[in-house]
TIDRENGU-879089 format. One record per residue (C-alpha): x, y, z; residue in three letters; residue number from 1. Coordinates in steps of 0.5 Angstrom, whole numbers, plus 500, padded with zeros to 3 digits. Layout:
<nodes>
+-----+-----+-----+-----+-----+
|  px |  py |  pz |   r |   k |
+-----+-----+-----+-----+-----+
|   X |   Y |   Z | ala | NUM |
...
+-----+-----+-----+-----+-----+
</nodes>
This chain:
<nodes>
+-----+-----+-----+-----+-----+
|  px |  py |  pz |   r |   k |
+-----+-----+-----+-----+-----+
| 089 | 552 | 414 | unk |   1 |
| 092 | 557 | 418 | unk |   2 |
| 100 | 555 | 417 | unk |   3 |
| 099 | 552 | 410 | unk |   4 |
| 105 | 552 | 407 | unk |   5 |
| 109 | 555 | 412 | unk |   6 |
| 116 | 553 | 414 | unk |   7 |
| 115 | 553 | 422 | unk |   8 |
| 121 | 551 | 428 | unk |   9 |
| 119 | 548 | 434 | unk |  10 |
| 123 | 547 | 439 | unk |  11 |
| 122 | 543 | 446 | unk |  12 |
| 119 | 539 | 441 | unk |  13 |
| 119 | 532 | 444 | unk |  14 |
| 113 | 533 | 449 | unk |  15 |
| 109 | 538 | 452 | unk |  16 |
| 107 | 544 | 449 | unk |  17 |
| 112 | 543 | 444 | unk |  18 |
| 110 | 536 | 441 | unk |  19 |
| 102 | 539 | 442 | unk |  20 |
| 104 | 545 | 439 | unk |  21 |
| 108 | 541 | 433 | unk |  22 |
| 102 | 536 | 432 | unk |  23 |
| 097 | 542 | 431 | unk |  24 |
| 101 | 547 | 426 | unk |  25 |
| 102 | 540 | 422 | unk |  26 |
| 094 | 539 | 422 | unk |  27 |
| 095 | 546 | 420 | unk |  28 |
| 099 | 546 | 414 | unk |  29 |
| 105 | 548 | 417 | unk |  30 |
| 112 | 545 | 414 | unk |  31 |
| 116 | 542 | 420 | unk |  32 |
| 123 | 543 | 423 | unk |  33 |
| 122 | 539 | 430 | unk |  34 |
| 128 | 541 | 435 | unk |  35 |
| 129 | 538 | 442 | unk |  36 |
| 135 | 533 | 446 | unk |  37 |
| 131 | 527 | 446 | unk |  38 |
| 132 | 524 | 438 | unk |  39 |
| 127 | 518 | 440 | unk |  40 |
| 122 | 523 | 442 | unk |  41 |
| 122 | 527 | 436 | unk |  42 |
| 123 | 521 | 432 | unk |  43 |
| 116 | 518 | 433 | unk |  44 |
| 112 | 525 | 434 | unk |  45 |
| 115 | 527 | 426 | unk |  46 |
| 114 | 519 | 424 | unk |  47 |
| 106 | 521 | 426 | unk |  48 |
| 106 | 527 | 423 | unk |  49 |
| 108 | 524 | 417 | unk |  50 |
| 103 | 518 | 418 | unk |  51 |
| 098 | 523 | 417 | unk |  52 |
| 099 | 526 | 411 | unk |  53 |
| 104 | 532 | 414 | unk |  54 |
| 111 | 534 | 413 | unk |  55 |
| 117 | 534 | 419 | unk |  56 |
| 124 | 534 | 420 | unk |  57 |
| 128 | 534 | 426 | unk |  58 |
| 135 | 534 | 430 | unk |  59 |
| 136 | 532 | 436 | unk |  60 |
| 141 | 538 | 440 | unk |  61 |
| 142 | 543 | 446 | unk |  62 |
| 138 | 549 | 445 | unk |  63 |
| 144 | 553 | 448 | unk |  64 |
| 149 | 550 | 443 | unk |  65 |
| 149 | 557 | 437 | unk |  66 |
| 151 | 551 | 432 | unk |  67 |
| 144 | 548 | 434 | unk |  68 |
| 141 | 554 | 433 | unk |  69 |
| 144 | 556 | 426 | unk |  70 |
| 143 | 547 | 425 | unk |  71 |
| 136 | 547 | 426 | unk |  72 |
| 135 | 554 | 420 | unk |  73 |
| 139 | 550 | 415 | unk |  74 |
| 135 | 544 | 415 | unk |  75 |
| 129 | 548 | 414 | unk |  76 |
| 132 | 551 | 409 | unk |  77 |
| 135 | 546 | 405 | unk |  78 |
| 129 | 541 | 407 | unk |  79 |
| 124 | 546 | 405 | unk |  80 |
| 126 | 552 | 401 | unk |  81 |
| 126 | 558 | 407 | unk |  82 |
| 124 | 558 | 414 | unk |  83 |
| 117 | 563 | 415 | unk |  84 |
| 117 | 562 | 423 | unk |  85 |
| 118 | 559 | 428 | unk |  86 |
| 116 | 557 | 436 | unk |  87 |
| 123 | 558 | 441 | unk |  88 |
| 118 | 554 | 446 | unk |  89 |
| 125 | 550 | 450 | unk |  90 |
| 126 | 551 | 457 | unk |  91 |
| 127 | 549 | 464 | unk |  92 |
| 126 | 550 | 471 | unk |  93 |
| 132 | 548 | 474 | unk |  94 |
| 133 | 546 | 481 | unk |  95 |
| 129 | 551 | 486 | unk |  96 |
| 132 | 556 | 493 | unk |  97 |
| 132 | 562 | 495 | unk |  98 |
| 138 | 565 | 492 | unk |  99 |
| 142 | 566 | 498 | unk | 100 |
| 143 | 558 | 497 | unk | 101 |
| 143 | 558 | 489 | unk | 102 |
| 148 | 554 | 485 | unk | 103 |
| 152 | 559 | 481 | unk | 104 |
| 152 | 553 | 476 | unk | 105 |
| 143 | 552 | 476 | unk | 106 |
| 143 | 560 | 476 | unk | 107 |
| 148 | 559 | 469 | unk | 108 |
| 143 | 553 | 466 | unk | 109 |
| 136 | 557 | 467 | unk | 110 |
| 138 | 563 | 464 | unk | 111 |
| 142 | 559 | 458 | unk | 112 |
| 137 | 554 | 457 | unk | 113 |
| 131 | 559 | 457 | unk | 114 |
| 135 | 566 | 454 | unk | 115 |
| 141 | 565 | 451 | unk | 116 |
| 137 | 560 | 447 | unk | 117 |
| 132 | 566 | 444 | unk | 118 |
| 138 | 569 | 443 | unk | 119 |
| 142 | 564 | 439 | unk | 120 |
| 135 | 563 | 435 | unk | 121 |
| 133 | 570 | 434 | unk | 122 |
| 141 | 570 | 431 | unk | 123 |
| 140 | 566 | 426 | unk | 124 |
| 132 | 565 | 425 | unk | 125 |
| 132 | 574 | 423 | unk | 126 |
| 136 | 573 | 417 | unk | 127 |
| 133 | 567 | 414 | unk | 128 |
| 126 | 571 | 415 | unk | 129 |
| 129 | 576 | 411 | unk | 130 |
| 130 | 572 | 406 | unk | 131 |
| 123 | 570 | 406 | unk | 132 |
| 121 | 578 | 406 | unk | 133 |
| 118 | 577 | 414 | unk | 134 |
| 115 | 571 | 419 | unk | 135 |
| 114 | 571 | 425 | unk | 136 |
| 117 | 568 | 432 | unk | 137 |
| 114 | 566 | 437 | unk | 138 |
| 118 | 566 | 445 | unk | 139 |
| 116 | 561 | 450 | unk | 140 |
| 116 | 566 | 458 | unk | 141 |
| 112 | 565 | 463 | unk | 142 |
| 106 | 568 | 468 | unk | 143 |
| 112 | 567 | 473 | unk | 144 |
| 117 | 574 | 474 | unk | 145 |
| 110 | 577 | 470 | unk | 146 |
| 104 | 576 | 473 | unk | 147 |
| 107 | 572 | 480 | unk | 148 |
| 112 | 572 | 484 | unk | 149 |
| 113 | 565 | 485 | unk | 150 |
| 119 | 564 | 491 | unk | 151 |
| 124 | 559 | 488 | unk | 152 |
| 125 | 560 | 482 | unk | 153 |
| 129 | 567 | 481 | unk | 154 |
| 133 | 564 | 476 | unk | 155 |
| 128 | 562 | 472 | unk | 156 |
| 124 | 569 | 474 | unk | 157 |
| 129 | 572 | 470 | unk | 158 |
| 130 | 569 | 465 | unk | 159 |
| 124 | 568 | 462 | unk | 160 |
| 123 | 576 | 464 | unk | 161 |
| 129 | 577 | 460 | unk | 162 |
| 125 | 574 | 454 | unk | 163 |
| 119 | 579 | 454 | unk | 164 |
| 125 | 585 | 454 | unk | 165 |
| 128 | 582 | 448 | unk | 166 |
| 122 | 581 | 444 | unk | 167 |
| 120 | 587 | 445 | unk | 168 |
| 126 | 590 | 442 | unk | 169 |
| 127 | 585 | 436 | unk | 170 |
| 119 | 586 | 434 | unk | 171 |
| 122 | 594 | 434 | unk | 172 |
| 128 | 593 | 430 | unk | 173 |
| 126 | 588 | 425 | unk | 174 |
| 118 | 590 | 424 | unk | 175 |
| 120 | 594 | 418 | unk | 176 |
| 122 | 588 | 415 | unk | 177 |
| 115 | 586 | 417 | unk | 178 |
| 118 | 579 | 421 | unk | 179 |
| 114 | 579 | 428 | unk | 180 |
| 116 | 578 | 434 | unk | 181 |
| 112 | 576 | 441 | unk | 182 |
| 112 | 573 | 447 | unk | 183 |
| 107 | 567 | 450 | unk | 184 |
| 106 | 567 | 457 | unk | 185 |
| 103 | 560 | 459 | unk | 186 |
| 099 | 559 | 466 | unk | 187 |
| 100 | 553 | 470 | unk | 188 |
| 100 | 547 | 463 | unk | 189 |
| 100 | 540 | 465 | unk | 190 |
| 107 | 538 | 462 | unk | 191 |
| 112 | 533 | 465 | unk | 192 |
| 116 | 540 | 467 | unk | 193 |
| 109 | 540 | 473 | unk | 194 |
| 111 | 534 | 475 | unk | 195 |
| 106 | 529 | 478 | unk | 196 |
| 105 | 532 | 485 | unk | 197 |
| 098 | 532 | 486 | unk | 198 |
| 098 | 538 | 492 | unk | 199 |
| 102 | 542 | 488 | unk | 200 |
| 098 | 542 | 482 | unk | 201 |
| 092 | 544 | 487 | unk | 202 |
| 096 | 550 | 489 | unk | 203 |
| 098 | 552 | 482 | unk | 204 |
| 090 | 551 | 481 | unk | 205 |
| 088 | 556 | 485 | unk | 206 |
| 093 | 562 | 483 | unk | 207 |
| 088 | 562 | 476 | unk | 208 |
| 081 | 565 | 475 | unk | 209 |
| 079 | 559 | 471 | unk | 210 |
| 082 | 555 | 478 | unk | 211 |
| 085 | 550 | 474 | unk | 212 |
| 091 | 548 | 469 | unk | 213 |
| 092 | 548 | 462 | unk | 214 |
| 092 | 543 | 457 | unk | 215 |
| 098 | 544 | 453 | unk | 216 |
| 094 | 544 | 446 | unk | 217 |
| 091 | 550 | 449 | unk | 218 |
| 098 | 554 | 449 | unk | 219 |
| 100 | 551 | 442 | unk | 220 |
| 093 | 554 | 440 | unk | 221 |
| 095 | 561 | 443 | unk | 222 |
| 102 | 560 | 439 | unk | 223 |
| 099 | 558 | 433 | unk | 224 |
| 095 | 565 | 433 | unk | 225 |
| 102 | 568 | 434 | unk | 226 |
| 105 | 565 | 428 | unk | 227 |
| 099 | 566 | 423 | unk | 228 |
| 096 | 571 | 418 | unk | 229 |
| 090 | 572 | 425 | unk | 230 |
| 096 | 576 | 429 | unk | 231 |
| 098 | 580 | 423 | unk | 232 |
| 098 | 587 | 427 | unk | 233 |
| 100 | 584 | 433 | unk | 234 |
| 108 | 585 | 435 | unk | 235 |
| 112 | 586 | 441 | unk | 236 |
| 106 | 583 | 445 | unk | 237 |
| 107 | 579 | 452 | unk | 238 |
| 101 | 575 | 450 | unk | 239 |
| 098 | 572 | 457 | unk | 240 |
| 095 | 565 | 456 | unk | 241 |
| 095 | 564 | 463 | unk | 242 |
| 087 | 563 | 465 | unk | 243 |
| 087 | 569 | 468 | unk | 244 |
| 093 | 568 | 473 | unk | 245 |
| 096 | 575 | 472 | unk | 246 |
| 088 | 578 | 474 | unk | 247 |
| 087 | 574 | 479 | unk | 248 |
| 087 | 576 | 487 | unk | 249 |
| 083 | 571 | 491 | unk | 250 |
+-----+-----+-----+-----+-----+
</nodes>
């Protein structure tokens, strides 16, 4: 197993990507600290995990809360004696326009939602990995604002660029310590966050060479392989899980 005995962070955790994500590295061995606003949702996703021979505890908070942040390490060190990684998978895209018409306080949101949360993560997640004498960390950004430019979505654009730049500079400063630190650029998932708008859904299809939309289990496996031993020389990467998006030009 590929996260056996692995103390692991997921936030985001209550669907998507994030409960895929959570579902897997469970079968893969990993010890779990699920994070995600909704407590009903991650209830029932731990309560599953546990069902099936697994490990999970959870707290329900705001990713852009730093005490939520620093929360989700403590419980994972106090449930599970250290923290060994951790997928920062939370996000949102926010009202879309164009940016002459953007809300100032949407703008604020998307980045505080999707960057300053890696930053709060990063704070805390770094020295408990220390203590372990390394880890990995995994960011969830975006073939939006790195393979396309999509109109609509500078806030979340930028911020989920942010997060490669950031990435690059944590896996500099703490691959001594032999923590990793990447970023995983998802194409189009089918999520909630994709809504159910079947037309949209069609044109996001096209922009891939796969000409189609992920499943979120086949982003979790990318993240998977960022947080095990299989990456253990890969640091500082934008890693493209996007079924080809950033090559495809028809």
């Amino acid at each position: 197993m590929l996260l056996n005995g692995k103390t692991i962070i997921v936030t985001g955790a209550s669907s998507g990507i994030g409960a895929a994500a959570a579902r897997l590295f469970a079968g893969e061995g990993a010890k779990l600290v699920l994070g995600a606003r909704r407590a009903g949702l991650l209830e029932e996703i731990a309560e599953e995990i546990s069902a099936k021979g697994g490990e999970a505890a959870f707290l329900a908070g705001n990713v852009e809360d730093s005490v939520y942040a620093e929360a989700l390490v403590a419980l994972a060190q106090e449930r599970f004696g250290g923290l060994d990684g951790a997928f920062n998978n939370a996000g949102i895209i926010g009202d879309m326009g164009p940016v002459p018409e953007m809300a100032e306080s949407n703008w604020h949101k998307v980045v505080a939602v999707n960057l300053d949360s890696g930053f709060y993560a990063a704070r805390h997640q770094i020295p408990a990995l220390r203590k372990r004498g390394g880890g990995s960390i995994v960011f969830t950004s975006s073939f939006v604002g790195q393979g396309i430019g999509l109109p609509g979505m500078a806030a979340y654009a930028a911020a989920k660029a942010g997060l490669v730049g950031m990435t690059q500079v944590l896996a500099a400063e703490h691959g001594p310590e032999n923590i990793r630190v990447n970023a995983l650029l998802p194409g189009g998932t089918m999520t909630p966050m994709a809504g159910d708008d079947a037309g949209f859904h069609e044109v996001v299809r096209g922009f891939h060479a796969l000409k189609r939309m992920a499943e979120p289990s086949e982003i979790a496996g990318a993240a998977l392989f960022l947080l095990s031993d299989h990456a253990s020389f890969v640091t500082g990467s934008a890693l493209f899980a996007d079924g080809g998006n950033a090559i495809n030009k028809l």
